[in-house]
DSSP file (Angstrom, degrees, kcal/mol; ACC not computed):
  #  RESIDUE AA STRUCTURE BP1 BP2  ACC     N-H-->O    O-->H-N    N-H-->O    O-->H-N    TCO  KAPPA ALPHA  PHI   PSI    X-CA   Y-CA   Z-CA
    1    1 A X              0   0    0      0, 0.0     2,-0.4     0, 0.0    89,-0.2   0.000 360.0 360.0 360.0 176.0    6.4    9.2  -14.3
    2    2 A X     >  -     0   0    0      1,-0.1     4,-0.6    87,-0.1    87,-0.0  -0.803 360.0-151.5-117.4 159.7    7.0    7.0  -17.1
    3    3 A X  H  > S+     0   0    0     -2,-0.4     4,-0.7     2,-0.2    -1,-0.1   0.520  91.0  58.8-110.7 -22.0    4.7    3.9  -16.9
    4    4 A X  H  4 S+     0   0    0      2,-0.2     5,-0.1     4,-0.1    -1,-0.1   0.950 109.9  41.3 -51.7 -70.7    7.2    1.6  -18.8
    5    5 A X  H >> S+     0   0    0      1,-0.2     4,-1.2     2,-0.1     3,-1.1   0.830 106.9  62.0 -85.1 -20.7   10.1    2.1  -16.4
    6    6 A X  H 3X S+     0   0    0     -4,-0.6     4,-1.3     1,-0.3    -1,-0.2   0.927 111.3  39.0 -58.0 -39.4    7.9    1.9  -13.4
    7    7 A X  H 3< S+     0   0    0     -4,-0.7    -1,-0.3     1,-0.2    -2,-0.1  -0.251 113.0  52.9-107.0  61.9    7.0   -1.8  -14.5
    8    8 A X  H <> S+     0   0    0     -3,-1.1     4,-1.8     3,-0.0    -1,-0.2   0.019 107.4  56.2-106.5 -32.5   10.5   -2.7  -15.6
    9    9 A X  H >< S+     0   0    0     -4,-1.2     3,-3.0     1,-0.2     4,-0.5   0.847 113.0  43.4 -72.9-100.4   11.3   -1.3  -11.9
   10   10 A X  T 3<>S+     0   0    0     -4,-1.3     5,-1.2     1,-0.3     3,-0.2   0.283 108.0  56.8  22.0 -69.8    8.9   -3.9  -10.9
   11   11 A X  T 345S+     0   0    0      1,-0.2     3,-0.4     3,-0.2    -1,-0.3   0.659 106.2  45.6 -71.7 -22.3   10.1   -6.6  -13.0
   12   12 A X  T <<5S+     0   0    0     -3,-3.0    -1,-0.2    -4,-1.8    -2,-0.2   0.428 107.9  58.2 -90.9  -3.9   13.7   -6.8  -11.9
   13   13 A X  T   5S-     0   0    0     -4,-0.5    -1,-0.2    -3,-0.2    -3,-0.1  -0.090 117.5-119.3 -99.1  38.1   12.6   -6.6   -8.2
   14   14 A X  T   5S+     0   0    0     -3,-0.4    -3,-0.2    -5,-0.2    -2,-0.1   0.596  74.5 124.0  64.5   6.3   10.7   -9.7   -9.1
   15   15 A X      < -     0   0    0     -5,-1.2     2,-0.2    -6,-0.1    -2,-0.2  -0.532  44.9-163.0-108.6 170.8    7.7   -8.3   -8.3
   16   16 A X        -     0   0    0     -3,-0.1     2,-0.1    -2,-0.1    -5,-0.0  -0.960  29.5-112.9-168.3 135.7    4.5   -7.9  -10.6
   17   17 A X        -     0   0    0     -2,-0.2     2,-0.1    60,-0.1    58,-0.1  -0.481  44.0-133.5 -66.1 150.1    1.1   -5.3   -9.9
   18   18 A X        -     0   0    0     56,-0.2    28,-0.0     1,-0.2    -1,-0.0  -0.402  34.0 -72.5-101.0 176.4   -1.9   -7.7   -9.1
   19   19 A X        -     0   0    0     -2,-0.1     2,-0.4     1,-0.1    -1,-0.2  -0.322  64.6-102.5 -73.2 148.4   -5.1   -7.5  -10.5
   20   20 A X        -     0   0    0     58,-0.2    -1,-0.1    -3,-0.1    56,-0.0  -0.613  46.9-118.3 -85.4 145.1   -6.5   -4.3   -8.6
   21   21 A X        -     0   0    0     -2,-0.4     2,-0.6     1,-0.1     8,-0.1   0.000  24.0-115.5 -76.0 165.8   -8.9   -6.0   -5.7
   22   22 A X        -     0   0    0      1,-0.1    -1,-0.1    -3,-0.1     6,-0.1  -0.848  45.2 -70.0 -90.4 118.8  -12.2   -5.2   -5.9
   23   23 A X        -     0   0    0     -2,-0.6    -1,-0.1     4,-0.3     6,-0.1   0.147  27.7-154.2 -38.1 121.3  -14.2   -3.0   -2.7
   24   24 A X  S    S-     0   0    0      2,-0.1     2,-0.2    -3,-0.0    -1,-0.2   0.074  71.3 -20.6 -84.3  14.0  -14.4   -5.0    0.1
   25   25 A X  S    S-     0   0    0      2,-0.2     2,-0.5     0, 0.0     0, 0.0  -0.587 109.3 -15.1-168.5-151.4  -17.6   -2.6    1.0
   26   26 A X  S    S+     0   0    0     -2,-0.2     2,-0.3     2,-0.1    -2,-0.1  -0.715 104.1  74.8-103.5  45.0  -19.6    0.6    0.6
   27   27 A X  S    S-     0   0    0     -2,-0.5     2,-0.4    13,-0.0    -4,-0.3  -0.996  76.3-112.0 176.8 149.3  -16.5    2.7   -1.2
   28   28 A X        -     0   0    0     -2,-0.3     3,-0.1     1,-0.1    -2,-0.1  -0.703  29.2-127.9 -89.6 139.7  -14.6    3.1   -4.7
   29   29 A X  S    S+     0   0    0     -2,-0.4    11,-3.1     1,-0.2     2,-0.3   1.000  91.9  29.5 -65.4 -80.2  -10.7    1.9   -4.5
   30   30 A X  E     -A   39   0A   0     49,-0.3     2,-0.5     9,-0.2     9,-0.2  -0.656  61.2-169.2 -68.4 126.3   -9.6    5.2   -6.0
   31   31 A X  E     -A   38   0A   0      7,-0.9     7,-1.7    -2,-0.3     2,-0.6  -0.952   9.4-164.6-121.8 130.8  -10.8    9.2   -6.1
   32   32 A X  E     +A   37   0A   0     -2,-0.5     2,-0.3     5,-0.2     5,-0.2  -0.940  13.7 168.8 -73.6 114.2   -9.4   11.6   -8.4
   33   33 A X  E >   -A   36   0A   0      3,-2.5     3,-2.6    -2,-0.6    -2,-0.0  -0.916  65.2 -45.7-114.8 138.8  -10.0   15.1   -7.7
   34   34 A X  T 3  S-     0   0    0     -2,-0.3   123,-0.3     1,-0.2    -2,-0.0   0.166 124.3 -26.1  34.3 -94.1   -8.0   17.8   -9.6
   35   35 A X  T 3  S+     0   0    0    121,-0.1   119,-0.8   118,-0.1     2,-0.2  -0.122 122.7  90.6-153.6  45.7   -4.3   16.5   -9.4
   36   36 A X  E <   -AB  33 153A   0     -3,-2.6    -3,-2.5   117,-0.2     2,-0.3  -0.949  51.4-171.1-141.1 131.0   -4.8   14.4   -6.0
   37   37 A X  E     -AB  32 152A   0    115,-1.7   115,-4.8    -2,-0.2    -5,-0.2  -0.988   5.5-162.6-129.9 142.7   -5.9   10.7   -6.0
   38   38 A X  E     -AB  31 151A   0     -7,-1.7    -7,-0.9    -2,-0.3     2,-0.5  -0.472   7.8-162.9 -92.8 167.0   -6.8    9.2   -2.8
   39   39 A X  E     -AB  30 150A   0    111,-1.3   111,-0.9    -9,-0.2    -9,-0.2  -0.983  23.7-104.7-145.2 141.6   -6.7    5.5   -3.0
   40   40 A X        -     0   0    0    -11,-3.1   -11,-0.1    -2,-0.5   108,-0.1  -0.434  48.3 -73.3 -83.1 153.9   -8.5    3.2   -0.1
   41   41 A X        -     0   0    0     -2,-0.2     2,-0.3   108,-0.1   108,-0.2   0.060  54.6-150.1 -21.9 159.1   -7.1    1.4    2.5
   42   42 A X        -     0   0    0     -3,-0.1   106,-1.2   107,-0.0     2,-0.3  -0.725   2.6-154.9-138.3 146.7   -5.3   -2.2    0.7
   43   43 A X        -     0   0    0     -2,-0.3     2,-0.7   104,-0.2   104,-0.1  -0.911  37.9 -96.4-116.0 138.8   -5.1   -5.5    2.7
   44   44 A X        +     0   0    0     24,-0.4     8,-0.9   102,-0.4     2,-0.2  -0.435  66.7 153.0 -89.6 101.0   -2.3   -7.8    1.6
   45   45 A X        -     0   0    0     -2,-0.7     5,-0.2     5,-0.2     2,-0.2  -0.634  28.6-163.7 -91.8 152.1   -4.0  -10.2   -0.7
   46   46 A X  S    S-     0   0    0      3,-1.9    -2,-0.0    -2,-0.2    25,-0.0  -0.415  79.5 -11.2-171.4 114.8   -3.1  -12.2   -3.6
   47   47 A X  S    S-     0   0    0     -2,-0.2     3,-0.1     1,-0.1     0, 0.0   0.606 129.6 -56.9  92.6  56.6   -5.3  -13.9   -6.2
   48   48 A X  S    S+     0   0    0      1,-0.2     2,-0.7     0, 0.0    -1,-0.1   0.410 114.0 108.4  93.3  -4.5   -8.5  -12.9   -3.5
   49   49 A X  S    S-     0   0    0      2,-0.0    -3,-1.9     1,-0.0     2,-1.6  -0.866  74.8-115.0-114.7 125.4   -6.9  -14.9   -0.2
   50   50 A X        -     0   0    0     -2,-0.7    -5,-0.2    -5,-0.2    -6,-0.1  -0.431  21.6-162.3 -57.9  79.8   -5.7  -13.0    2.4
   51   51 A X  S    S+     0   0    0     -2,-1.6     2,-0.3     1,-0.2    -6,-0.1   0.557  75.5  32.1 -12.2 -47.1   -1.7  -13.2    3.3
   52   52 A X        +     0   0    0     -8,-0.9    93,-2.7    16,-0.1     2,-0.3  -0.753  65.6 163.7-132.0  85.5   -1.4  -11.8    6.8
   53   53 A X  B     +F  144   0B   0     -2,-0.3    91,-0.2    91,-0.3    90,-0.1  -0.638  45.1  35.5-107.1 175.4   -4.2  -12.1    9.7
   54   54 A X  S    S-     0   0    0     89,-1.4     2,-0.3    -2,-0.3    47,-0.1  -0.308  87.6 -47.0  87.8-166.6   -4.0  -11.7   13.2
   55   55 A X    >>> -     0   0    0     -2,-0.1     3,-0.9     1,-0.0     4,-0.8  -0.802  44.8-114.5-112.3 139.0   -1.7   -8.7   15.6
   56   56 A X  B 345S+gh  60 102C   0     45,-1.8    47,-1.5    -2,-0.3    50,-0.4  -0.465  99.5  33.6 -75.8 160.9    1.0   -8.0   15.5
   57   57 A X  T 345S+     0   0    0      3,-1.7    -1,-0.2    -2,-0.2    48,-0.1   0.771 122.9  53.4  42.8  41.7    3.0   -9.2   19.0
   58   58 A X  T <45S-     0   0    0     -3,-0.9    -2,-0.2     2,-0.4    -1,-0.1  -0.065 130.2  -6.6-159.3 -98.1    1.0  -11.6   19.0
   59   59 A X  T  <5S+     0   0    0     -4,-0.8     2,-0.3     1,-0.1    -3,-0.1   0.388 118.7  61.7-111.9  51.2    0.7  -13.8   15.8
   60   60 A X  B   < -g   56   0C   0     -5,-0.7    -3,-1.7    -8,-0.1    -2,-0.4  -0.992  67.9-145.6-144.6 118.8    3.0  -11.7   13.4
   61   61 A X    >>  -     0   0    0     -2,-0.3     4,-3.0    -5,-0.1     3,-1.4  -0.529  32.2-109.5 -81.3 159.7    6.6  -10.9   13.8
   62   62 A X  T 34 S+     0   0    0      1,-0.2     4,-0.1     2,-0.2    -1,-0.1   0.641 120.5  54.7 -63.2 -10.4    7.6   -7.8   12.6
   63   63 A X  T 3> S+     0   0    0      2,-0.2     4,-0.7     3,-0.2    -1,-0.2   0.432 107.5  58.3-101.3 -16.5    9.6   -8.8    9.6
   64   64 A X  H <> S+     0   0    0     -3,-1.4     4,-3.7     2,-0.2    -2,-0.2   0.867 116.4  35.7 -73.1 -69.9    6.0  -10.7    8.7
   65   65 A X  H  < S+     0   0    0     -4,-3.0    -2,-0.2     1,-0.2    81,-0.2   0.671 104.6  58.8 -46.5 -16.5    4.2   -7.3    8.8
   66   66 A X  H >4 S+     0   0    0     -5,-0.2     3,-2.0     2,-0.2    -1,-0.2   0.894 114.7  42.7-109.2 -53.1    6.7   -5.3    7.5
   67   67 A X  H >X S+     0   0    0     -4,-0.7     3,-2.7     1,-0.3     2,-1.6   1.000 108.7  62.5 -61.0 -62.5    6.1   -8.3    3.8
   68   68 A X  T 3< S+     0   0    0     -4,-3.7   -24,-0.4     1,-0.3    78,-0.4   0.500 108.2  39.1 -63.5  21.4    2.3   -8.0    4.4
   69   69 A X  T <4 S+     0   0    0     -3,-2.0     4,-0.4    -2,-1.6    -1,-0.3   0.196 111.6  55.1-158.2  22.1    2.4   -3.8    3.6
   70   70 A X  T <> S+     0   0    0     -3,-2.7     4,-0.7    46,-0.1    -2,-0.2   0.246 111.6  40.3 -77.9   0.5    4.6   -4.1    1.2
   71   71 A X  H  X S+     0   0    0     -4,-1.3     4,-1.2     2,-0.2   -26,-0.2   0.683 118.7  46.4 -93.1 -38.0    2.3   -6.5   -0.4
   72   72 A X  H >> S+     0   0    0     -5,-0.3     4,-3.9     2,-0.2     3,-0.7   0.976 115.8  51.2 -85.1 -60.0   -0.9   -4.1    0.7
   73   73 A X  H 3> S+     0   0    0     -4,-0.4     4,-1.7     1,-0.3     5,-0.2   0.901 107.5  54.4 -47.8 -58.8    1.5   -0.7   -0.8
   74   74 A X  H 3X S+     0   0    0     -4,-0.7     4,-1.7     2,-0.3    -1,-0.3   0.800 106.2  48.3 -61.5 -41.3    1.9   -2.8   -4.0
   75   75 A X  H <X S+     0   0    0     -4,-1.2     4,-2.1    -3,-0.7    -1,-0.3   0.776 112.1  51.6 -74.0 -30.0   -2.0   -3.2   -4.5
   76   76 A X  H  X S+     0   0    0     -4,-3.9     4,-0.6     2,-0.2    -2,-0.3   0.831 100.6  53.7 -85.6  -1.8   -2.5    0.4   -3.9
   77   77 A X  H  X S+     0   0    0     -4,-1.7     4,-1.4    -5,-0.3    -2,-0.2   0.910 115.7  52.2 -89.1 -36.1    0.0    1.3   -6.4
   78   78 A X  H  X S+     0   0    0     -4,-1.7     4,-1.6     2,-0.2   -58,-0.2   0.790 107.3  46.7 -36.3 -42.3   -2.5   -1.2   -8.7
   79   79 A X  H  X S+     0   0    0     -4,-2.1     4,-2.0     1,-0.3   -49,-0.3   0.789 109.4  49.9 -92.9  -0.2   -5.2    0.1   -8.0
   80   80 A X  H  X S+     0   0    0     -4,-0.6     4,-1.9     2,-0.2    -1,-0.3   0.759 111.3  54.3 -85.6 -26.0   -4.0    3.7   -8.7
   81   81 A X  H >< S+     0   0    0     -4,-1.4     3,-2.8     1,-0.2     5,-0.3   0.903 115.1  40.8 -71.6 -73.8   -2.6    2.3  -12.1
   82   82 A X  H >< S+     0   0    0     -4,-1.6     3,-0.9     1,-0.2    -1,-0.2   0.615 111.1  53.2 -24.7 -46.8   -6.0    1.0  -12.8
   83   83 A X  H 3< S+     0   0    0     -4,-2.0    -1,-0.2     1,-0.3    -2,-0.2   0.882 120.5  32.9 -67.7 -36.8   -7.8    4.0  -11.5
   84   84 A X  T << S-     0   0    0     -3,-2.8     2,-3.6    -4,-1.9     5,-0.3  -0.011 107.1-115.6-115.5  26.6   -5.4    6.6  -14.1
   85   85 A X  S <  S+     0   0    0     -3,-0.9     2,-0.2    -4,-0.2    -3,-0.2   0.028  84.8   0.2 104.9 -32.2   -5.1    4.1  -16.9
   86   86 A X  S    S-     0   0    0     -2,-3.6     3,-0.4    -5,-0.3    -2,-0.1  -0.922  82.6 -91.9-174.3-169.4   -1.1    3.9  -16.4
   87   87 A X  S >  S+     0   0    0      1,-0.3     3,-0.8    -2,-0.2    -2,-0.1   0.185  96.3 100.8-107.5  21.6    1.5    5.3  -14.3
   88   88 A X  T 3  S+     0   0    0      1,-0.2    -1,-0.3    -4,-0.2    -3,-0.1   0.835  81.9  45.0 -51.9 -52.7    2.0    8.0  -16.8
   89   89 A X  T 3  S+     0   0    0     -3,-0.4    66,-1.4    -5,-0.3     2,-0.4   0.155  87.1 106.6 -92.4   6.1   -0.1   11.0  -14.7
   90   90 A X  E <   +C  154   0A   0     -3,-0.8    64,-0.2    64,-0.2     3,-0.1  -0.768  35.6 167.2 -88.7 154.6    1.6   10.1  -11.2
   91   91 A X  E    S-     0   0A   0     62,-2.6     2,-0.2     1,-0.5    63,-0.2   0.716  70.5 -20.0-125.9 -72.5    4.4   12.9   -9.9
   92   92 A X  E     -C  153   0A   0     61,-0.7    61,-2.3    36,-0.1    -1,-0.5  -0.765  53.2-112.3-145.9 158.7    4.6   11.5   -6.4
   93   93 A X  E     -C  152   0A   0     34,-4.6    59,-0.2    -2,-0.2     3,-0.1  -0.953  39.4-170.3 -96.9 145.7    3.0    9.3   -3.5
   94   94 A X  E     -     0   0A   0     57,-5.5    37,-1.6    -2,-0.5     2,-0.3   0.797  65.9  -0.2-101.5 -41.8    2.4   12.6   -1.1
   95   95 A X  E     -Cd 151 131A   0     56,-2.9    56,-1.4    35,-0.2    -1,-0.3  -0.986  58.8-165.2-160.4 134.1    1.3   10.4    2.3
   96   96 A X  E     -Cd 150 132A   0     35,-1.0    37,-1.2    -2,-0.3     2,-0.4  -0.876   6.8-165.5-116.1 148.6    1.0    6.6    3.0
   97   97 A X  E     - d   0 133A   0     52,-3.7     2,-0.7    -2,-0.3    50,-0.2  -0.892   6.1-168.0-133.3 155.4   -0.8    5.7    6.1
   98   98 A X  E     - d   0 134A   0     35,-0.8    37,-1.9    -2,-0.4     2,-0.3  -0.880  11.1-146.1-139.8 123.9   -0.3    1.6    7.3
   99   99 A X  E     - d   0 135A   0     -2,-0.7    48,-0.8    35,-0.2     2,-0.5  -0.614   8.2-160.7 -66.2 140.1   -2.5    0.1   10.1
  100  100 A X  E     -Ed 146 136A   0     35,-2.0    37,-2.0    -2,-0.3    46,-0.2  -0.684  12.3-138.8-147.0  91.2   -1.2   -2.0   11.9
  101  101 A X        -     0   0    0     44,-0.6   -45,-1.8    -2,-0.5     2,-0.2  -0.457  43.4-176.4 -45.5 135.3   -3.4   -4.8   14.2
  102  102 A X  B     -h   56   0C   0     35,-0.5     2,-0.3   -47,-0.3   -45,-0.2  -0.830  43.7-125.1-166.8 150.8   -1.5   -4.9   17.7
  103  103 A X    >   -     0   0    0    -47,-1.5     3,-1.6    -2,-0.2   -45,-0.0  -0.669  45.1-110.9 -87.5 144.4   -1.4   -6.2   20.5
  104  104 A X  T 3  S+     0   0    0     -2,-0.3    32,-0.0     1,-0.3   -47,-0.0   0.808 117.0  51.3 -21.9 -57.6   -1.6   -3.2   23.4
  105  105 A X  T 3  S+     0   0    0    -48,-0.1    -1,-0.3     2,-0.0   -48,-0.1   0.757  86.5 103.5 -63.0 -35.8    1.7   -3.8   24.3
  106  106 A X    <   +     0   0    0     -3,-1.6   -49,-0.1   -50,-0.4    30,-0.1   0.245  32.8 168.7 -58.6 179.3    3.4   -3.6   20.9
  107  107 A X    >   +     0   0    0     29,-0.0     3,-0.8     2,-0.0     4,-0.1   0.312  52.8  94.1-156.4 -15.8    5.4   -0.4   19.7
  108  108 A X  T >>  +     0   0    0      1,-0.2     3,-6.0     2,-0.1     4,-0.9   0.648  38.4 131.1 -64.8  -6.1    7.4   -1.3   16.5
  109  109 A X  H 3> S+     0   0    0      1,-0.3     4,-3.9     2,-0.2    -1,-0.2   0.746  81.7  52.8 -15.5 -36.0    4.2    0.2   13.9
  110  110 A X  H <> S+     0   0    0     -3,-0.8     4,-1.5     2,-0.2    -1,-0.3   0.996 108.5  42.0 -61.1 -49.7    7.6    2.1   12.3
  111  111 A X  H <> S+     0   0    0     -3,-6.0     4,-0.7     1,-0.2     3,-0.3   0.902 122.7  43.7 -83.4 -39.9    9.6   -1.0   11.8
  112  112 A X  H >< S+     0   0    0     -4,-0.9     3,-0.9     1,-0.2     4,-0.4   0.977 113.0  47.5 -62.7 -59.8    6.1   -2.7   10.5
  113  113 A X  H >X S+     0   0    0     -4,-3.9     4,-1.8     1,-0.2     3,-0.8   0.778  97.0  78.8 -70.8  -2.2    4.9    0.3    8.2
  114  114 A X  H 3X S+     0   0    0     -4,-1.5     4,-4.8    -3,-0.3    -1,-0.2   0.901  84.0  70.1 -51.2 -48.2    9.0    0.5    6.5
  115  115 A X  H <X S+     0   0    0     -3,-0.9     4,-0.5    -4,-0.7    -1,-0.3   0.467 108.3  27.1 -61.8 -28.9    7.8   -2.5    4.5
  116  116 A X  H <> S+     0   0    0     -3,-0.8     4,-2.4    -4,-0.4    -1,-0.3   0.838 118.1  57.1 -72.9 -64.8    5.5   -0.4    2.6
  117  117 A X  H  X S+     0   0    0     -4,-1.8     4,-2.3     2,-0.2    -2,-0.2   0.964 114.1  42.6 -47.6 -74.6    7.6    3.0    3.0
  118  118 A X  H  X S+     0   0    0     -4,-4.8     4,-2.2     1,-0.2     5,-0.5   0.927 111.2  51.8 -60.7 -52.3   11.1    0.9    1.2
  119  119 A X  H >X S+     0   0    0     -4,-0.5     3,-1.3     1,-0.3     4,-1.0   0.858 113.9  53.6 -82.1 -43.2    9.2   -1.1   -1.8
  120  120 A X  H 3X S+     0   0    0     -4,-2.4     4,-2.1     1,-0.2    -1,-0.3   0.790 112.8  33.6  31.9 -99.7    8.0    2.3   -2.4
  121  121 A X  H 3X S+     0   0    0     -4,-2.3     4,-0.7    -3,-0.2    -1,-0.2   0.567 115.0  58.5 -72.5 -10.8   10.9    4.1   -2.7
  122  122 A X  H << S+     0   0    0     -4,-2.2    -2,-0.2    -3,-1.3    -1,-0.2   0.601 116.8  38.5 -80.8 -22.9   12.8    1.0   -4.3
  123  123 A X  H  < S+     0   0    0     -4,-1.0    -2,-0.2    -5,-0.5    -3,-0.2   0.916 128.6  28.3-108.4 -55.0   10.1    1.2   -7.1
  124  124 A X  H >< S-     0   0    0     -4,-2.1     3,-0.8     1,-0.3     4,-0.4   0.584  90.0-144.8 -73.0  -8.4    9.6    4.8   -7.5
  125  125 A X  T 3< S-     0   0    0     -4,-0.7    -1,-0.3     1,-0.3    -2,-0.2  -0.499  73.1  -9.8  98.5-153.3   12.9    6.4   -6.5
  126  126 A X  T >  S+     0   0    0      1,-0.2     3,-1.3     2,-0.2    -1,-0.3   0.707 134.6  54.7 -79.6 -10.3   12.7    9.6   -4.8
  127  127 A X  T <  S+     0   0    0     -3,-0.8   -34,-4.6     1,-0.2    -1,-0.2   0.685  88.8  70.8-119.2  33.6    8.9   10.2   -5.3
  128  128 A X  T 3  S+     0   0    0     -4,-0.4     2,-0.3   -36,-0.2    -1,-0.2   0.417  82.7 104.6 -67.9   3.1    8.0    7.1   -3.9
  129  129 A X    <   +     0   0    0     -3,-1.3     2,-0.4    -9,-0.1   -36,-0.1  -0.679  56.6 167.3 -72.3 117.1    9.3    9.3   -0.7
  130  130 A X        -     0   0    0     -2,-0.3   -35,-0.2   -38,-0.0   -36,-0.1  -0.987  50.1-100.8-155.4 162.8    6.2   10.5    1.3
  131  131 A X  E     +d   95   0A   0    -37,-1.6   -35,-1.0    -2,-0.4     2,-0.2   0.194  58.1 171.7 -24.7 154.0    4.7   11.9    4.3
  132  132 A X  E     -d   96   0A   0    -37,-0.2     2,-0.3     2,-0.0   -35,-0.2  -0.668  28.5-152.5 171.9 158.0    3.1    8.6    6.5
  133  133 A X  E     -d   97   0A   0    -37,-1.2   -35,-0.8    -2,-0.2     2,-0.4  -0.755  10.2-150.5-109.6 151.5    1.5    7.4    9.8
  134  134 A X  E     -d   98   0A   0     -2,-0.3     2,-0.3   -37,-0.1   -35,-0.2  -0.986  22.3-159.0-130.0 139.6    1.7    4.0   11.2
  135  135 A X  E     -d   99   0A   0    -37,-1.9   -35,-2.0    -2,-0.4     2,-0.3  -0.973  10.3-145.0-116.4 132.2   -1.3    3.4   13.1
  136  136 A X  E     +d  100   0A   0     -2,-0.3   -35,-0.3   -37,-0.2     2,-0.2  -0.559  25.6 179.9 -71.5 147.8   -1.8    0.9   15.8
  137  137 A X        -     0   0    0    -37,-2.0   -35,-0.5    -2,-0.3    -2,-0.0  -0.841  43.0-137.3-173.3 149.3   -5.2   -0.8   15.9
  138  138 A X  S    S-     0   0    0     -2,-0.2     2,-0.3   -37,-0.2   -37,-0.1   0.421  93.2  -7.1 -88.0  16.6   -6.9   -3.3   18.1
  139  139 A X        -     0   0    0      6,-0.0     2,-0.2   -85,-0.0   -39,-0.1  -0.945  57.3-158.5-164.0 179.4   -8.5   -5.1   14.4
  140  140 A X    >   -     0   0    0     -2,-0.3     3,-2.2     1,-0.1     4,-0.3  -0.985  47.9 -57.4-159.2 168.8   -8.7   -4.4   10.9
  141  141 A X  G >  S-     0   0    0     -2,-0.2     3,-2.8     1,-0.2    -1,-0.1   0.053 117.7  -5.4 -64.1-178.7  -11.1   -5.7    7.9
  142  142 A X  G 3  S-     0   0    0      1,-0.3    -1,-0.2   -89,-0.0   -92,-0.0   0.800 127.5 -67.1  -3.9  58.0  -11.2   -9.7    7.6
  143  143 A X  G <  S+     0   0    0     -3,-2.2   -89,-1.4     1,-0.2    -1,-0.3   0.279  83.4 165.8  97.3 -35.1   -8.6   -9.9   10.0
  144  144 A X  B <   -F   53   0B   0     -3,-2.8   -91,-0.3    -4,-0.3   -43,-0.2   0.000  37.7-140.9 -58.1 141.8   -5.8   -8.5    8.4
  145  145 A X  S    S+     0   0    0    -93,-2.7   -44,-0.6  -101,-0.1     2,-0.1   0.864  85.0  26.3 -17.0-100.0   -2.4   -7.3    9.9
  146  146 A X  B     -E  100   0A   0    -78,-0.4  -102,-0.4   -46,-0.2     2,-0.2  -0.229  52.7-168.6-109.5 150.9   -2.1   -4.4    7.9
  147  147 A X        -     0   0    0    -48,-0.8  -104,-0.2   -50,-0.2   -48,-0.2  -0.607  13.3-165.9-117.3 175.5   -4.1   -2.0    6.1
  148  148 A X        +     0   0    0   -106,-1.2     2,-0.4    -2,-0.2   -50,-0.1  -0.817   7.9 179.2-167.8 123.3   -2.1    0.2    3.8
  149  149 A X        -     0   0    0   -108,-0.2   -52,-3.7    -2,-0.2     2,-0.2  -0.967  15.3-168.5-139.9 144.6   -4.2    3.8    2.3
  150  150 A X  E     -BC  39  96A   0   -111,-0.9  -111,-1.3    -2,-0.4     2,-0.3  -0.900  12.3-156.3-135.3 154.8   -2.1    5.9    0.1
  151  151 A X  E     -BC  38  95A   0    -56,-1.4   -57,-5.5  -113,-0.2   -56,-2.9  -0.984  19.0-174.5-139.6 127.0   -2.5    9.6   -1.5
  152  152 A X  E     -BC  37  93A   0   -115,-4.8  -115,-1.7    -2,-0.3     2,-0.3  -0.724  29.6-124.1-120.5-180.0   -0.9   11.0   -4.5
  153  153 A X  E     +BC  36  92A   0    -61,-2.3   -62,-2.6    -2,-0.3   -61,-0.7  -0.891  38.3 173.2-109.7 155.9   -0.3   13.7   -6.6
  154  154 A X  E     - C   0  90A   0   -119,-0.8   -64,-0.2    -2,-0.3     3,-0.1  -0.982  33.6-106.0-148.8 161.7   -1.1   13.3  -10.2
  155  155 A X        -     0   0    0    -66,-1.4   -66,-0.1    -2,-0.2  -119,-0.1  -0.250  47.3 -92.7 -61.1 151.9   -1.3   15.1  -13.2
  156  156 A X              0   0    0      1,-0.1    -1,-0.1  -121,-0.1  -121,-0.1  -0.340 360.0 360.0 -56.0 137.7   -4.9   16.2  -14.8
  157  157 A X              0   0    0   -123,-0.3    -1,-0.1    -3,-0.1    -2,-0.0   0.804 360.0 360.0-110.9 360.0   -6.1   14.1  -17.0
C-alpha cells in the first residue's frame, strides 16, 4: 500500500494516527514474522487518557462502543505504521478481533465491533476488509470498553 495515500485517506476523514501507545505490560505492540505482523490488543486512548470505560449495556451505548474501536483500530493501524516504518509493506489487515466489556445480557458485540471493521475499510479500501471476532467479556485492561488486536499481511522487509 502506498503510505502517502493512506494518510491523505486519513486526512480528509478528519482523522490523524496518534502517537503509537506505549505497552501497558509484559509484551511488544507489534511482531513481525515473515510477511505477518500481529499487533496487540489497542484500548481507545488519546494523548495517554482513556476514552471509553465501563460495559457495554450498562454504561456505553452501542453507537459509544462502536467510536471507542474505531478509535482502538486506529491506534493499531499506528502502531503497525510505527512497527514497519510506514504503510509502504502492508497488503492487507487479514483478521481484527474487538473485545467488547458487557453486561451478560448484552448481544450487539457486531454492531459494537463495526466501528472498527468501517474506519478500516473507509481508510484502506478493500484490504482494510478482514476476517474478525467480536468478543464479549465481563472486563478489559484499565477498564476499557473495547479492546481492539489486529493481524496483517505485510511484505518482507
Amino acid at each position: 500500500m502506498d503510505d502517502a495515500a493512506i494518510l491523505m485517506k486519513l486526512s480528509e476523514a478528519g482523522l490523524e494516527l496518534p502517537a503509537s501507545s506505549p505497552p501497558l505490560a509484559s509484551y511488544v505492540p507489534v511482531v513481525v514474522t515473515g510477511t505477518t505482523a500481529f499487533v496487540s490488543g489497542q484500548v481507545p486512548t488519546k494523548d495517554g487518557v482513556l476514552l471509553a470505560s465501563g460495559r457495554l449495556g450498562e454504561a456505553l451505548a452501542v453507537d459509544e462502543g462502536a467510536a471507542a474501536a474505531a478509535q482502538a483500530a486506529l491506534q493499531a493501524l499506528a502502531a503497525l505504521r510505527s512497527a514497519l516504518g510506514s504503510f509502504d509493506r502492508l497488503v492487507r489487515i487479514v483478521q481484527v478481533t474487538v473485545y467488547v466489556a458487557a453486561t451478560a445480557d448484552f448481544i450487539e458485540h457486531p454492531k459494537v465491533a463495526n466501528g472498527a471493521s468501517d474506519l478500516l475499510g473507509r481508510i484502506l479500501g478493500e484490504e482494510g476488509r478482514h476476517a474478525r471476532a467480536a468478543v464479549g467479556v465481563a472486563s478489559l485492561p484499565l477498564g476499557a470498553a473495547v479492546e481492539v488486536a489486529m493481524t496483517a499481511e505485510v511484505t518482507p522487509a
